[in-house]
Every structure is written in structure tokens, then in C-alpha cells.
C-alpha positions in Angstrom: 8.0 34.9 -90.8 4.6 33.9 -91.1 3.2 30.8 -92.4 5.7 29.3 -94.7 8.6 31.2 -93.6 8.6 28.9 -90.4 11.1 26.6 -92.4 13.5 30.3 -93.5 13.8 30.8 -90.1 14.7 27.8 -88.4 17.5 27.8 -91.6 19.0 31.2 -90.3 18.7 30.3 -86.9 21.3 27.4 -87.4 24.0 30.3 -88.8 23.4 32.7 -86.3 21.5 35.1 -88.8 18.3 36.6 -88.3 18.3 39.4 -91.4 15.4 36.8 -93.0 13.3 38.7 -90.2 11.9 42.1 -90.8 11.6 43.5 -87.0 9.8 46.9 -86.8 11.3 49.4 -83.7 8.6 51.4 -82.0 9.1 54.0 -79.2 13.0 53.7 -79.3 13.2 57.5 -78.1 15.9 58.6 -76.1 15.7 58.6 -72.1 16.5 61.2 -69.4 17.3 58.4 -67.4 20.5 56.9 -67.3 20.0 53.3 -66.8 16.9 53.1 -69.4 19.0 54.7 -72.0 21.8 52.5 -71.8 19.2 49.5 -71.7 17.7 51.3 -75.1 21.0 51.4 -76.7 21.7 47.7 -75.8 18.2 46.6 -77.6 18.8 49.1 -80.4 22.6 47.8 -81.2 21.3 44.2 -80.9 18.3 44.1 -82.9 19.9 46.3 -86.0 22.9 44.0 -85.9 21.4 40.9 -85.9 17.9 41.7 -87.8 16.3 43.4 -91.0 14.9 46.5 -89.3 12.4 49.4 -90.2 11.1 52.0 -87.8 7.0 51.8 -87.4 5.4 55.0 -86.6 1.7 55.4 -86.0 -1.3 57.5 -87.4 -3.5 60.2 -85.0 -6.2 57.4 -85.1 -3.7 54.6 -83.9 -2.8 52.6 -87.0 0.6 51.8 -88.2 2.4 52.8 -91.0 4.5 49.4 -92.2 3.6 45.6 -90.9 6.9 43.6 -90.1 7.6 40.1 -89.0 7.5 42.0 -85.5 7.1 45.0 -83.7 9.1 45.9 -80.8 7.7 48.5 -78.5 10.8 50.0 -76.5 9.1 52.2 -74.5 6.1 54.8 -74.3 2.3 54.1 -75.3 1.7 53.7 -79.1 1.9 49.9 -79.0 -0.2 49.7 -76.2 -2.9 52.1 -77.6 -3.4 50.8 -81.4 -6.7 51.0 -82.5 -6.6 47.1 -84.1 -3.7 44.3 -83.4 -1.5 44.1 -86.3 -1.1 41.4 -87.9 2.3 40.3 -86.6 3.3 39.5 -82.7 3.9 42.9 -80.6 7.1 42.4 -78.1 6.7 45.0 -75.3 9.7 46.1 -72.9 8.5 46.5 -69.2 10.6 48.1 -67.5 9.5 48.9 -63.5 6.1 49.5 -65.2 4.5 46.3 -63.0 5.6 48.1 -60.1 5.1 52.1 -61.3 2.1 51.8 -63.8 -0.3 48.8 -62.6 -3.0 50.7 -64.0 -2.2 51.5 -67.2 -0.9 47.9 -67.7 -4.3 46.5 -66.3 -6.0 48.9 -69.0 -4.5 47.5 -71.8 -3.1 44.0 -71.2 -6.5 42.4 -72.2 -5.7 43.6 -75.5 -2.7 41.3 -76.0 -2.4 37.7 -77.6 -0.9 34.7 -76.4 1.5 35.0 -79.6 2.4 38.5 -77.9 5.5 39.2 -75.5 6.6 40.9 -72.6 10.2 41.3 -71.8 11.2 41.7 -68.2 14.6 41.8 -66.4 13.8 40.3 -63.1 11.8 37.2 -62.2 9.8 39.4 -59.6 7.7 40.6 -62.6 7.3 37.1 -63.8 5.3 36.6 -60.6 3.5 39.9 -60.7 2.4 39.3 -64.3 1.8 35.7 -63.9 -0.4 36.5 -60.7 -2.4 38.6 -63.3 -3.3 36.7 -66.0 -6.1 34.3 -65.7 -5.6 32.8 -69.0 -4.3 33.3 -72.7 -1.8 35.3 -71.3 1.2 36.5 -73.1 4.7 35.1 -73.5 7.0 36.2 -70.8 10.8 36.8 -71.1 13.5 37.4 -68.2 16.3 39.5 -70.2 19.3 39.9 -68.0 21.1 43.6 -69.2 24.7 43.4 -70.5 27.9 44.8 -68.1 30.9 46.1 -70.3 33.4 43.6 -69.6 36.1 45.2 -71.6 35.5 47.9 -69.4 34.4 46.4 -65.8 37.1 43.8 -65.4 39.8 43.1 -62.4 42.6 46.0 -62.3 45.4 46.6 -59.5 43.8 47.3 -56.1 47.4 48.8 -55.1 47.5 51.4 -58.8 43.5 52.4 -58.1 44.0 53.4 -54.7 46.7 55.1 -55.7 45.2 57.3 -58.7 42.4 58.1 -55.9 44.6 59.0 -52.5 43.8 55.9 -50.8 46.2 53.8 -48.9 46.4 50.4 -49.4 45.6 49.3 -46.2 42.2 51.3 -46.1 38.9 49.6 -45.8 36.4 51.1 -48.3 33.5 50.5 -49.4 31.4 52.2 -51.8 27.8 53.4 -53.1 26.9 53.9 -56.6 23.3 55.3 -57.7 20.9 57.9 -58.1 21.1 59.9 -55.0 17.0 59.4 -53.8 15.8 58.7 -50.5 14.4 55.1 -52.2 18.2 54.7 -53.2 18.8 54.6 -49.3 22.3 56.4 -49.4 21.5 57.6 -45.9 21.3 54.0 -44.9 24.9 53.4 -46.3 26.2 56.5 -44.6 24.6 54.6 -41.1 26.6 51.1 -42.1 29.7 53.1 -42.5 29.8 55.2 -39.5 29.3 51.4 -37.6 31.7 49.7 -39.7 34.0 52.6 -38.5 33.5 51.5 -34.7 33.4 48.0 -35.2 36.9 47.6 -37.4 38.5 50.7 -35.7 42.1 51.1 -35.6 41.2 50.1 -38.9 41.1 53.4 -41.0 37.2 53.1 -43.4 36.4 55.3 -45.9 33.8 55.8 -48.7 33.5 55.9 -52.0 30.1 58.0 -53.4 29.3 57.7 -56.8 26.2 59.7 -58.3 23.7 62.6 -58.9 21.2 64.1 -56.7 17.8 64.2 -58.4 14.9 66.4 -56.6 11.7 66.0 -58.3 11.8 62.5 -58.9 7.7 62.1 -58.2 7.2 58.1 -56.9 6.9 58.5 -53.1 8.1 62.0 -53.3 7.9 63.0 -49.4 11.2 64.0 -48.6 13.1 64.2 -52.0 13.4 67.8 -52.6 15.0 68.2 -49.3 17.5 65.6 -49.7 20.6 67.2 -50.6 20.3 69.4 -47.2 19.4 66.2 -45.4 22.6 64.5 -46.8 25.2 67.1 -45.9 23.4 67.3 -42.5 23.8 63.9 -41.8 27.6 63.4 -43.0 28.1 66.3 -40.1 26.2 64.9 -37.9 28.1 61.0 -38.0 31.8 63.2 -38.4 31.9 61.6 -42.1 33.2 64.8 -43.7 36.8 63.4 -44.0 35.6 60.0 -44.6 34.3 60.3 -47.8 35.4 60.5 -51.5 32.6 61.7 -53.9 32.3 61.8 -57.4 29.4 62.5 -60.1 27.4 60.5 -62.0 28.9 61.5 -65.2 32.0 59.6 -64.4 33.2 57.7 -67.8 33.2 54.0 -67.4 36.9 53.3 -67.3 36.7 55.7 -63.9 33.9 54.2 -62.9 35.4 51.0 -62.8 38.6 52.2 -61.3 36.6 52.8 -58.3 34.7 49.4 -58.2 38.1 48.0 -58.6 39.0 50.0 -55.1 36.4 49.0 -52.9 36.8 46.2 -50.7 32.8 45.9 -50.4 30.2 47.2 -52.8 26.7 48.2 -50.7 23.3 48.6 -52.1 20.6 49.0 -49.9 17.8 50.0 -52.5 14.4 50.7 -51.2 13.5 52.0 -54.9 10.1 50.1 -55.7 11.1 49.6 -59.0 14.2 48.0 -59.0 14.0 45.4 -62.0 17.7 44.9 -62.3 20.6 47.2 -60.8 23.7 47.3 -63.3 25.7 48.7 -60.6 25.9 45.5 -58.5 26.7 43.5 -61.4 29.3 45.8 -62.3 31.1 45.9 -58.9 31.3 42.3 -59.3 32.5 42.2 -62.7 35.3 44.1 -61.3 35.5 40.6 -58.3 33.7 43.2 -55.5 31.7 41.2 -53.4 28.2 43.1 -53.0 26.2 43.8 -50.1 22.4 44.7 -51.2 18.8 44.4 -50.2 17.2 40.8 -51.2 14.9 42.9 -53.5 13.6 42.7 -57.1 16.3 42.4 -59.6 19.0 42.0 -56.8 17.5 38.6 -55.6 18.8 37.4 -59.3 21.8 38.9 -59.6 23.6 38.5 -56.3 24.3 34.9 -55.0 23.6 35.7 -50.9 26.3 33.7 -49.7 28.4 33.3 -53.0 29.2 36.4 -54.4 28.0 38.9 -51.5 25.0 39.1 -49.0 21.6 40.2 -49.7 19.8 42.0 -46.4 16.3 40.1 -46.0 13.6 42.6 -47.1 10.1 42.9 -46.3 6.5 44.9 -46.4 5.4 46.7 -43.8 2.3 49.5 -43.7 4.7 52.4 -43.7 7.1 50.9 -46.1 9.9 48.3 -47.1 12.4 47.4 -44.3 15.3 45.5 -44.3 17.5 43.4 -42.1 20.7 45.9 -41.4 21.8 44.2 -38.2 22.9 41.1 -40.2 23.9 43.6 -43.0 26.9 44.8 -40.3 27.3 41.1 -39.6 28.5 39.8 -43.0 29.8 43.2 -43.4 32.3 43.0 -40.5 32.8 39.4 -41.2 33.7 39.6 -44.9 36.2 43.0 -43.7 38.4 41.0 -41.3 38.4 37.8 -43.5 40.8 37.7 -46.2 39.9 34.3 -47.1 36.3 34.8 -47.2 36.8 38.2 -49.4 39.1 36.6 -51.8 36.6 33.4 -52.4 33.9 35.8 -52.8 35.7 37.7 -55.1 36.5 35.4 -57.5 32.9 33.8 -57.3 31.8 37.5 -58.2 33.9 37.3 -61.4 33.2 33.7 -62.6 29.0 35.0 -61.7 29.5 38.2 -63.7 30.8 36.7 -66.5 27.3 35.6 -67.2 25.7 39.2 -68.2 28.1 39.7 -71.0 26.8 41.6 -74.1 26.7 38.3 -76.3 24.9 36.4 -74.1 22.7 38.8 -72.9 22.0 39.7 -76.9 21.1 36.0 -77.6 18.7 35.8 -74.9 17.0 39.1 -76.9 17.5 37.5 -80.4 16.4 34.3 -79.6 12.9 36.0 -77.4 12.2 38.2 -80.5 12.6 35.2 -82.9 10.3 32.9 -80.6 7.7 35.3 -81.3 7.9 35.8 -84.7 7.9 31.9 -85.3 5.0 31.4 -82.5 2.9 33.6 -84.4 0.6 31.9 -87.0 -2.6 33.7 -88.6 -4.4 30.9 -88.9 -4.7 30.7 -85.0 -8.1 32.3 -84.0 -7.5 36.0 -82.3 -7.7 34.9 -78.4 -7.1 38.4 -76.1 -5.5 37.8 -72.8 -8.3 37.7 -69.4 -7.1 39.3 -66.5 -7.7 38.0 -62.6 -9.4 41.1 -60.9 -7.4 43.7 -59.1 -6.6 42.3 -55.6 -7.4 44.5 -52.8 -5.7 47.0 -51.1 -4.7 45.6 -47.7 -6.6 47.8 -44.8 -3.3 49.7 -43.2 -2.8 52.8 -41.1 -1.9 56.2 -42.6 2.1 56.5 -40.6 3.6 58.1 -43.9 2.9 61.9 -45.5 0.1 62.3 -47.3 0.9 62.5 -51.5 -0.9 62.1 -54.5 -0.3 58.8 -54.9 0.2 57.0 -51.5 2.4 54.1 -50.6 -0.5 51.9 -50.3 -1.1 52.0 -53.9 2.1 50.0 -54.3 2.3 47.7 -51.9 0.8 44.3 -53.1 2.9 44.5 -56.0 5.5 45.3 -54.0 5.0 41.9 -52.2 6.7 39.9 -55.4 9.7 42.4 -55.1 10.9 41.9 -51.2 12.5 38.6 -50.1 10.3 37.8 -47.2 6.5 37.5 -47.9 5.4 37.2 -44.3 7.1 38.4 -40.7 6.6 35.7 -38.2 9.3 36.2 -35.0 9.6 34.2 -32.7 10.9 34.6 -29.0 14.2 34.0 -30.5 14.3 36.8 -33.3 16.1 39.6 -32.7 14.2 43.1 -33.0 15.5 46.6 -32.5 14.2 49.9 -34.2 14.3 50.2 -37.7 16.0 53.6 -37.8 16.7 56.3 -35.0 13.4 57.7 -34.1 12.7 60.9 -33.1 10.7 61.7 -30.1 7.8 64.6 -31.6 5.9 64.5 -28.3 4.6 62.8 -25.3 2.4 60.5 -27.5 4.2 60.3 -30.9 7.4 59.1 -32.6 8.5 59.9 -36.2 11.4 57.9 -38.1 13.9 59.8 -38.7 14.2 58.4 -42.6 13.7 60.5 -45.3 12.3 57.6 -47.6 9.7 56.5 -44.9 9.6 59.6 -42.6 6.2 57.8 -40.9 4.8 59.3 -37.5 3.5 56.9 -35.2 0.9 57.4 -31.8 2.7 55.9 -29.1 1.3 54.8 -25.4 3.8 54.2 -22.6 4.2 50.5 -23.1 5.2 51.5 -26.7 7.7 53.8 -25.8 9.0 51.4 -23.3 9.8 48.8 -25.9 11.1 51.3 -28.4 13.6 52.1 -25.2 14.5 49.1 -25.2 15.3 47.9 -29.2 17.5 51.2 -29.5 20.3 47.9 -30.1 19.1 44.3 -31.3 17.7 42.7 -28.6 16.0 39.1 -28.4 12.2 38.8 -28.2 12.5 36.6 -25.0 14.4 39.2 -23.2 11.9 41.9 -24.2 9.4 40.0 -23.0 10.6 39.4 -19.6 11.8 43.0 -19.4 8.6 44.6 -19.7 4.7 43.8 -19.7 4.1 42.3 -23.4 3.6 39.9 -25.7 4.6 38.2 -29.2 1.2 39.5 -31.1 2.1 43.0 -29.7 5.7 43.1 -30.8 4.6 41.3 -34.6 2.3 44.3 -35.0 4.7 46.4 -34.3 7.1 45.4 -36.9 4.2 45.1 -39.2 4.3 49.2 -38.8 7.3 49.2 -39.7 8.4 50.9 -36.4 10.6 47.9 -35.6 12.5 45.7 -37.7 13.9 42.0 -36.8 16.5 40.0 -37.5 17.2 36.1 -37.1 20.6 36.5 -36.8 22.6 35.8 -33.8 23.9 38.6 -31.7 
């Protein structure tokens, strides 16, 4: 409410009832992708529960049909391109956009008031917004998403395996997502084929849970080619008989039987705009530990430690890399420790329990009503200023050339990753960051379909990348051949090598 209805709504506040609140919905259409529309029916449910609602629509010349206490933009770009404010708060969802659409953001954040909002479901893009605001900015909200718990919940690891030809005694772990080259499912095959070796007579298998999709267009070198690349690889590492898969149009009850199987849920994302991840959170709802990249939404979600392990991430010039050698060490740990997996179990379960729909709608209720209440017409109309764009870091061109290049990313990307600078030491271990392949005398290529970057190579080079085909420490490479620290730091800086601080 404005001006007098400050007292009305403190009052409803007390009973838990907002309907004193008229909230217009803006941009609630339905998504093509998955995760966004269930994150639209979550806001939709909550707000028309719990508020007087009306849909706003807007005119060709970008005016607004109804004013409400509110307006809540879901998605799309009538709120942002309104030819005057309203005269109400505007409550924008962001989601992956201060990753995917920096420039459209920058274009039209200026225009927003510090009685405005922006919701957000990591604390990553608190830091990248915050970095870009000089002052008057916006308010800011982290808004967890809500896991099902009447659905994702402990079941009988014995009856699961059961329904799905597993034997009890199996090791599995499992992958659940899009099927992209940024969703790094070719990394978990990798981790499974070691975890294979490592726990041998042990029998492992996998469970793979989604949908390939080919024209996805952010860093589109390799995606259309993916399915092909997939079924290659699963031949290649003799996973054919290894491997359970299932759709991504699994219902939820199936979904979860299969969380409930694993003995270790993996997520290695490399997709830039991972803001959340309800898949991790689900696995753990159902007490899976989880074993994910330290990136973006994961860093909140996943205790490292506690309820799983998150792989150290980082930026490099040719893209993200993470820290897969100590990924096999927790992994192989947490596998032969029945201890260690039931403790991290139930901390999974007692850590879910915090993203359940009610709380996760009070944290919306209680945003959208800050912002009606902050707002007050008598305040003078003060726009947002914005810090200048930073720079794009100088970089070699490793990766395929595309419309809109890695580079373009990568600063932003810096708030996302876990590590926000790579200094080894003589005591880090480095080793390759994937199997390269050898295109010539003078040039490598990685053999990743996410970062497929081509590198010029002298002899020394190929000598160390001889070398780090397994972790090795820094001092050894050192006294093994005729280098140095700087050399070693720039090339993990290229991303050709990655390092761990781990012990062997």
C-alpha cells in the first residue's frame, strides 16, 4: 500500500495475509525450459495464494494498463522497456540473465529506483549486481527455489534398486540434467570409468537422467554434435553395460526413485548460468550426498564437507576448469566409507529440509511485501547509476570462433567460480585438464566438447603435457624438466592444465 496503507499492511502481515495487497503479474508466460517453468509455477502459485492479484499488460507505446501495489515482471522485456516508471515498485526476476544478458541489463538498469527489486537465486549475482551499481541501486533478494518434499523424500535403497535391476551391493552413482556439453556429462562418464578401476571388484554403474538438446546457442561449439560424441565416448570407456538411462520426462515419484538409488549424486556443471540447480537439492532431499562443481548456485546449496563435495572451480582464457583429481578423492573416499556416507546422508536431509515450498514462499511473500511497503511517493524519483563496464581481460583466442565468444562472459563469470585467482605453488598438484589430442607437431587440441580449445605448442610444452598425463607435483615437474613456476601458472591460466592442492 502506499502512503497510509503502511499501517493495513503491517496488520495483515501479523496473520499471515497479504490479500490487502494488489500485486500485478507481468510476463508470466509459459517456458520451453524445464527448470524456468517450474520456477514460474512456483511464483505464480505463491503470489495468487497469498495476494490480491491482476494481470498488467502493456500498450504498443509501453504504458500499462492497471497500476497495483506492485508489479512483478516474471520474465521477458515489457517491464524493463516501459516508457515512464509506474507509480508503484517494479520486482524483476533474474534469472541467469547477469551471466547471459549483461547488456541488456546494463541498458536498462539505470532506469530502476532504489524502491525497485531484483530477485536472484544465488548469492553469485548479488556480487555481480552489487559490483555494478555505483549508487541508488535497487533492492536485492536471494530466493532459494522450492524441492517437493512429499515427493523427494528417503525411500528403501533395497525396494528402488529393485524396481530398476540393480543389486544391492552395486555402487552407483548418477547424473541428472540437460544433456549439453556446459552440463559436462562427458566429464561424469570420465569419473565413472575411474571410479570403476579404483573400487573394482566392486561392480559401478550409472544412472543418466535427461534430454539431449542441440541448438542450445550460449557457447554453441560442439553442441549439435553431442549426441554422436556421447555414444562415441560410452564405446570408447566400455560403459555400454554400465549404464541405465532414462528421459527427462520422467514423473517426479520416478525421479526420485532413482535419487533414492544412488549412492553418490555428481554434478559437474560448466553451464555459465547456473543460478541454482534443483537437481542437487533434490538428490539430497532424498539423503544423496552430492558431488558438484563449487560454482554459482551450487556454492549455496551444497555444504562441501557436510552434505557432499564441491570440485574447486576457476577462470581460465579457454574456459571454466575444475578440480577432478580431488573430485575422485572424496568420491573414492565417501564409496568405501559407510560411516562417512551415512553422516553425510542424513546432513543432506536435515540441509534439504530448508528449500521447502513454505519457506521458500515466505521468503517471496515477505520480498514482494518489503517492496510494496518501502515504496513511498513522496520520496523524490532517484534512478540507479551504474559503475562502467569493466574491461575485457586481454586473452588468447584457444576456443572456436562463434558469434558471441567466451570472452564476452568471463568477468562475470569470475563471481560464479569458487576460486578468483590460481596461485600454485611447488607443492600443487597439476596434470592435464582433459585428454588432449595431439593435431600436429606444434599443436594440441582438448579433447572436450564444451571447451574444444587448440593450443601452439613448443617442445618444452609438450614435454610437460607428457608429463601431467596423471597428477603430478610442481616440484617434481620442475626437477624433471627445464622450467619454472611462472611457466607452469601460465599454463594453467590456458586452461591446458589444471591443479589441484590435494594430496596424492
Amino acid at each position: 500500500m502506499k502512503g497510509a496503507g503502511g499501517t493495513a499492511v503491517s496488520t495483515c502481515l501479523k496473520n499471515n495475509n497479504y490479500f490487502t495487497m494488489k500485486i500485478g503479474l507481468l510476463e508470466f508466460n509459459e517456458s520451453i525450459w524445464p527448470s524456468l517453468e517450474r520456477t514460474r509455477a512456483f511464483y505464480l502459485d505463491t503470489i495468487t495464494k497469498r495476494f490480491d492479484t491482476c494481470a498488467v499488460t502493456t500498450s504498443n507505446n509501453g504504458e500499462i494498463n492497471v497500476t497495483p501495489d506492485a508489479i512483478v515482471n516474471f520474465m521477458g522485456n515489457a517491464g524493463w522497456e516501459l516508457t515512464t516508471h509506474p507509480d508503484c515498485p517494479l520486482i524483476f526476476g533474474i534469472h541467469g540473465g547477469t551471466i547471459l544478458n549483461q547488456a541488456f541489463l546494463r541498458t536498462h538498469l539505470g532506469k530502476l529506483r532504489p524502491s525497485d527489486m531484483l530477485i536472484v537465486n544465488c548469492q553469485s549475482d548479488i556480487d555481480i549486481l552489487n559490483s555494478m551499481f555505483a549508487d541508488n541501486a535497487p533492492t536485492l533478494c536471494h530466493l532459494p527455489l522450492p524441492v517437493d518434499d512429499t515427493c523427494f523424500r528417503p525411500m528403501s535403497k533395497q525396494q528402488v534398486r529393485k524396481q530398476l535391476g540393480l543389486q544391492e551391493d552395486d555402487v552407483v552413482v548418477g547424473f541428472v540434467s540437460r544433456l549439453l556439453p556446459q552440463k559436462n556429462l562427458h566429464r561424469y562418464l570420465d569419473l565413472l570409468v575411474q571410479l570403476k578401476k579404483q573400487l573394482f571388484p566392486r561392480k559401478v554403474k550409472g544412472i543418466v537422467i535427461g534430454k539431449y538438446w542441440i541448438d542450445y546457442p550460449v557457447l554453441d561449439y560442439q553442441t549439435g554434435n553431442y549426441p554422436n560424441y556421447i555414444q562415441q565416448l560410452i564405446e570408447k570407456l566400455g560403459l555400454k553395460n554400465d549404464l541405465l538411462y532414462f528421459p527427462a520426462n520422467l514423473s517426479n515419484d520416478d525421479l526420485a526413485t532413482c535419487y533414492n538409488a544412488m549412492d553418490l549424486f555428481i554434478h559437474p556443471t560448466n553451464s555459465i548460468d547456473e543460478n541454482f540447480g534443483y537437481a542437487p537439492v533434490e538428490a539430497m532431499a532424498c539423503g544423496t550426498p552430492v558431488l558438484g562443481a563449487a560454482y554459482g548456485g551450487l556454492k549455496d546449496t551444497v555444504i562441501s564437507g557436510t552434505t557432499g563435495f564441491l570440485m574447486p572451480t576457476w577462470v581460465t582464457d579457454a574456459g571454466i576448469r575444475m578440480d577432478t583429481f580431488a573430485a575422485m578423492q572424496f568420491a573414492t573416499g565417501l564409496l568405501t566409507d559407510k560411516a562417512l556416507k551415512e553422516s553425510m546422508s542424513a546432513a543432506a536431509l536435515r540441509h534439504a529440509a530448508g528449500y521447502s515450498r513454505e519457506t521458500c514462499a515466505d521468503i517471496l511473500c515477505t520480498a514482494i511485501t518489503k517492496a510494496v511497503e518501502g515504496y513511498n511517493e513522496d520520496v523524490p524519483a532517484i534512478n540507479a547509476s551504474l559503475l562502467p563496464v569493466p574491461a575485457i581481460s586481454s586473452q588468447e583466442e584457444y576456443l572456436p570462433e562463434i558469434d558471441i565468444p567466451w570472452k564476452y562472459y568471463k568477468e562475470q563469470v569470475r563471481y560464479y567460480v569458487s576460486n578468483a585467482d590460481n596461485k600454485p605453488d611447488e607443492e600443487t598438484l597439476v596434470y592435464t585438464s582433459v585428454p588432449v589430442v595431439q593435431l600436429s607437431a606444434d599443436r594440441v587440441q582438448l579433447d572436450d566438447p564444451a571447451w574444444p580449445a587448440v593450443y601452439p605448442t613448443d617442445a618444452l610444452t609438450q614435454t610437460i603435457i607428457s608429463y601431467c598425463q596423471t597428477p603430478i607435483k610442481i616440484k617434481t615437474l620442475l626437477d624433471s624438466c627445464d622450467t619454472d613456476l611462472p611457466r607452469i601458472t601460465v599454463l594453467i591460466n590456458a586452461g591446458l592444465l589444471s591443479y589441484s592442492h590435494e594430496k596424492v
